[in-house]
C-alpha positions in Angstrom: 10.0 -4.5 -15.1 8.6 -7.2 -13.6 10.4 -11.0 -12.8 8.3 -14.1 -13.7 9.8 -17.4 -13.0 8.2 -20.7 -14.5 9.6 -24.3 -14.5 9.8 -25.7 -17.8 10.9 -29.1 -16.7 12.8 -30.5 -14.2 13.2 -33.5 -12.2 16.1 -32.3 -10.1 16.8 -28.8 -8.5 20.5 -27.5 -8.6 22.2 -24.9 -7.9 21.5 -21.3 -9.6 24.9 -19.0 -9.0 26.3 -16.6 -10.8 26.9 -17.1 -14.8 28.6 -19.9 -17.0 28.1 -23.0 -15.2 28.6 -23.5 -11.6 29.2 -26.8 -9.9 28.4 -27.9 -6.3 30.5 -30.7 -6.1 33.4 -30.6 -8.2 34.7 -28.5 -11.3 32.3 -29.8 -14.2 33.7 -32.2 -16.7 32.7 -29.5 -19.9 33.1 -25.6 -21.0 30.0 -23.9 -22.1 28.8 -20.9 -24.5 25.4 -19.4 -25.2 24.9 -16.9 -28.2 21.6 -15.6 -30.1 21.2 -17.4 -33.0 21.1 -15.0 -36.0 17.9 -14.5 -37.2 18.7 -14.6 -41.8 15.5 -16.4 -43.4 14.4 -18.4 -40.1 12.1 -15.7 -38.7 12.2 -11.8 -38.9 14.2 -9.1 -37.3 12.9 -6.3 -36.0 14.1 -3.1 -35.8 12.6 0.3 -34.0 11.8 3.9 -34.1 13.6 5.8 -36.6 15.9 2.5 -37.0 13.7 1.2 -39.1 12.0 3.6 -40.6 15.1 4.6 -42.6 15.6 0.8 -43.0 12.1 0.6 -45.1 12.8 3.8 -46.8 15.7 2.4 -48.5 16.4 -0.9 -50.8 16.9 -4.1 -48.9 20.6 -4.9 -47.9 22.7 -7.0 -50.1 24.3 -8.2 -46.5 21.6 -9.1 -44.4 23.7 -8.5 -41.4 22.9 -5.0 -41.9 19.8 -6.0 -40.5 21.0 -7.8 -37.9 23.4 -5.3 -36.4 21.2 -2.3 -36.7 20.5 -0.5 -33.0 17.9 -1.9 -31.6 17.6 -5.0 -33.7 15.3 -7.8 -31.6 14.1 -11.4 -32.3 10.2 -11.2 -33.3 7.6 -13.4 -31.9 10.3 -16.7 -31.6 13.6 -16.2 -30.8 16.6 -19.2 -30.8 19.4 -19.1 -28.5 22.2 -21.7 -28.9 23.8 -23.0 -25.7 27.3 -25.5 -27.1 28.9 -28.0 -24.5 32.3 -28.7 -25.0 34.2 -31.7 -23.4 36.9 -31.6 -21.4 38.1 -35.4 -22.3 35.9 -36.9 -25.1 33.0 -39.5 -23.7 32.1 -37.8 -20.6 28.5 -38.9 -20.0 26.4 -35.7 -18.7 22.9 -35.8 -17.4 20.4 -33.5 -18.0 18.2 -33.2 -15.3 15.6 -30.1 -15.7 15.4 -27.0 -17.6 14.3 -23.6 -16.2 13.3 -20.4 -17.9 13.3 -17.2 -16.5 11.2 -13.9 -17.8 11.6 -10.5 -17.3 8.2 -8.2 -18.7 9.8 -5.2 -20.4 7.0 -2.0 -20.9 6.4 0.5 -23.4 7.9 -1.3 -26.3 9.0 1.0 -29.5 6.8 1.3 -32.9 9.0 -0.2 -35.3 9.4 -2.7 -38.3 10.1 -6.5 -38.9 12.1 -7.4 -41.8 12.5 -10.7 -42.7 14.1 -12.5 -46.0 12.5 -16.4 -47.1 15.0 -19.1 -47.4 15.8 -22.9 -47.4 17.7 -22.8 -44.2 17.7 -25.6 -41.9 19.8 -25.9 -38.2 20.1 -29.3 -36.8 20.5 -30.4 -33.6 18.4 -31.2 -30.2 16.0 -28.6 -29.3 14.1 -27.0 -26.9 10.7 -24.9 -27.3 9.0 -22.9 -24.7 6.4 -20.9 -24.5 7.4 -17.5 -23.0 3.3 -16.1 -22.4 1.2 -17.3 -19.7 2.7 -20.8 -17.6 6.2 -20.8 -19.8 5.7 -24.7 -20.0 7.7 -26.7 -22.6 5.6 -27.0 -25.9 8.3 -29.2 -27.7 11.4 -31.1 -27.3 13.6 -33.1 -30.4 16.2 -34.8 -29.0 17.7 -36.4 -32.2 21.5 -35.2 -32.4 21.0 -34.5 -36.4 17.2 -33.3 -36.4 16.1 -30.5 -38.8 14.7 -27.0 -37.2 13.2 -25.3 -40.4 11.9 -21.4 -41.2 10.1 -20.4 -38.2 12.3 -22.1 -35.8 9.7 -25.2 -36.2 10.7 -28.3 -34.7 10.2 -31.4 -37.1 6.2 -33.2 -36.1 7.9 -36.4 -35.5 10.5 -35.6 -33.8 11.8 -37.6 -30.8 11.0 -36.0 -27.2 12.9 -35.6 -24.6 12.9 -37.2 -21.4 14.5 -35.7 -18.2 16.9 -37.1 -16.9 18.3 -36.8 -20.5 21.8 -38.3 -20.8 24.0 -37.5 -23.4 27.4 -38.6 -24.4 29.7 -35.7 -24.9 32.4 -37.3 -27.5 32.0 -33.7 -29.6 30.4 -30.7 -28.8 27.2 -30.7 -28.1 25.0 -28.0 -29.5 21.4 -27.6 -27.8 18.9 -24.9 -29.4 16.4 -23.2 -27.1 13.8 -21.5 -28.4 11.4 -19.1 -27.5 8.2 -17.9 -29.0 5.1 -15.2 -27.6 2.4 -13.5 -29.2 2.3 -11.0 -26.3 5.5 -10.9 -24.8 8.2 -7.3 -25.3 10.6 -9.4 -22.6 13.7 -10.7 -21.4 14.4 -13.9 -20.9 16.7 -16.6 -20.0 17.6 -20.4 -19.5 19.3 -22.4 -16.8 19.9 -26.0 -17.4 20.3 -28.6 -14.4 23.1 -31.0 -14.7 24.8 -33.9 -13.3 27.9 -36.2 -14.5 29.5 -38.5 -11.8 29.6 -36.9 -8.9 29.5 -33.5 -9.9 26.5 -31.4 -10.3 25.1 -28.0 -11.4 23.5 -25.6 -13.7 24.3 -23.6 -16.9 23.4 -20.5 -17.1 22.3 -19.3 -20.9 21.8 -15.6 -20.2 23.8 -13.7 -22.8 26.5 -13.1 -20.0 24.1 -12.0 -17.3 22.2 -9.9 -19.4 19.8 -11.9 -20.8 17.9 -12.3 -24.3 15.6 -9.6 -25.2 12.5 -10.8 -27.9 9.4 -8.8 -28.6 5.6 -9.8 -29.9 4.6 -8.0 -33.3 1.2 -7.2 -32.9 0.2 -4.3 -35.0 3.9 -3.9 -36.5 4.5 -4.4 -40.4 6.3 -7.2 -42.1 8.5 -6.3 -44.9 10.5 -8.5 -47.2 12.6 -7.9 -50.4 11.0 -7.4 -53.5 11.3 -6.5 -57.0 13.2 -3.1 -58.0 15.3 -3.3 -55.0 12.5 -2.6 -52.8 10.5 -3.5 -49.6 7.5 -5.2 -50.0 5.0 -5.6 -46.9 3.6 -8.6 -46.2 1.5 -10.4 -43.7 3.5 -12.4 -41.3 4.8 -15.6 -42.7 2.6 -19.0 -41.2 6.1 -20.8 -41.8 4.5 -23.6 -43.3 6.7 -24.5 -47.0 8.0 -21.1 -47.1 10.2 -20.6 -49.8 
C-alpha cells in the first residue's frame, strides 16, 4: 500500500502525534470522538466475495443493519465520518485552523455487491467534502450549525463556506461531518484537524482509533435495492438528485 498525503486546507501547521487530540501547549479545552457514519438510505453499502453474494441471493433485510455489519461491509464511492467536540466548560471559543487528509492506496480490491435502500434522510450540521482521487483538495464546505446533508452525502448548493481560521463557539457539542467521495479510489483514509483556543494548540486526529477509514470505488460492481416480492432488484447507481 502506498501513503499519499494532500493538504486540504490549512492556514496553520500543528502538531500531528499519536491519536485523539494532542496539544502543544496546554491540555485542550474539549474531548473528541470520530465514528463512521452509518451508511441506511444516504449512499450504498458494499459488501464482498461470498458476503454478498449470499446477501443478493436472499430477500433484503427487514434490519438494515444486517447490511451494515456484514464482514467486509465498506462505504462506496462517498463515505461520511463524524468527528463530535465536546466542551470541557460551555463557551470555549476554538479555532479551526486547517484540515488535512491522509490516503492510504489499498490493491486488489474484492468483486462484490452494493446494496443500498432510498430514503428521506437528512444529517445536519457543518461539513466537510474532499475529494480522495487525484490532488485530495476540498470540493465543499457548509458551515451553517443546522444545514441539511441529503442522500448521497450532498451538501446543500447554497450553503455557507468555510473560511479557515474558522472559529466556533463550543456552548454544545459540536458535530463536524467529513466526507469523502472517489470514483477510483479502494483506500484508506483519514482526517487531522488543526486547532487553537487561547493559548493552547493542536490537532485531532479522526482515524477510527489509528486505524483509519477504509471506502472503495464501484466501478463494474452491481447496485441492488429492495424490491417487490421481497427481493433484490439491480439498479444503476443512484445520481442522488430527488431520490426518493
Amino acid at each position: 500500500m502506498v501513503p499519499v498525503i494532500g493538504v486540504l486546507a490549512t492556514a496553520a501547521i500543528g502538531a500531528l502525534l499519536g491519536c485523539g487530540s494532542d496539544a502543544k501547549t496546554g491540555p485542550p479545552p474539549f474531548t473528541v470522538g470520530d465514528s463512521e457514519v452509518r451508511a441506511e438510505c444516504l449512499f450504498g453499502t458494499y459488501l464482498p466475495g461470498t458476503v454478498g453474494s449470499r446477501t443478493v441471493e436472499g430477500p433484503p433485510p427487514a434490519d438494515w443493519h444486517r447490511i451494515e455489519d456484514a464482514p467486509g461491509a465498506l462505504q462506496p464511492d462517498r463515505a461520511a465520518v463524524v468527528l463530535t467536540i465536546r466542551p470541557k466548560d460551555p463557551g470555549e471559543q476554538l479555532e479551526i485552523t486547517g484540515v488535512r487528509l491522509e490516503v492510504e492506496q489499498r490493491r486488489l480490491r474484492p468483486l462484490g455487491f452494493v446494496f443500498y435502500r432510498p430514503c428521506e434522510k437528512r444529517l445536519r450540521g457543518p461539513a466537510i467534502e474532499a475529494d480522495l482521487d487525484g490532488s485530495g483538495e476540498i470540493t465543499a464546505t457548509s458551515a451553517a450549525l443546522d444545514g441539511a446533508i441529503g442522500p448521497g452525502l450532498r451538501l446543500p448548493d447554497d450553503a455557507r463556506p468555510i473560511e479557515f481560521p474558522w472559529t466556533v463557539s463550543l456552548d454544545r457539542p459540536l458535530r463536524i461531518y467529513l466526507i469523502a467521495h472517489s470514483e477510483h479510489c479502494y483506500c484508506t483514509w483519514s482526517v487531522r484537524v488543526l486547532w487553537q483556543s487561547g493559548s493552547s494548540e493542536g490537532t485531532i486526529h479522526a482515524d477510527n482509533g489509528g486505524r483509519g477509514y477504509t471506502m472503495t470505488d464501484t466501478i463494474g460492481v452491481p447496485w441492488n435495492r429492495p424490491g417487490p416480492d421481497r427481493r433484490w432488484v439491480q439498479i444503476v447507481p443512484p445520481t442522488w438528485t430527488g431520490v426518493r
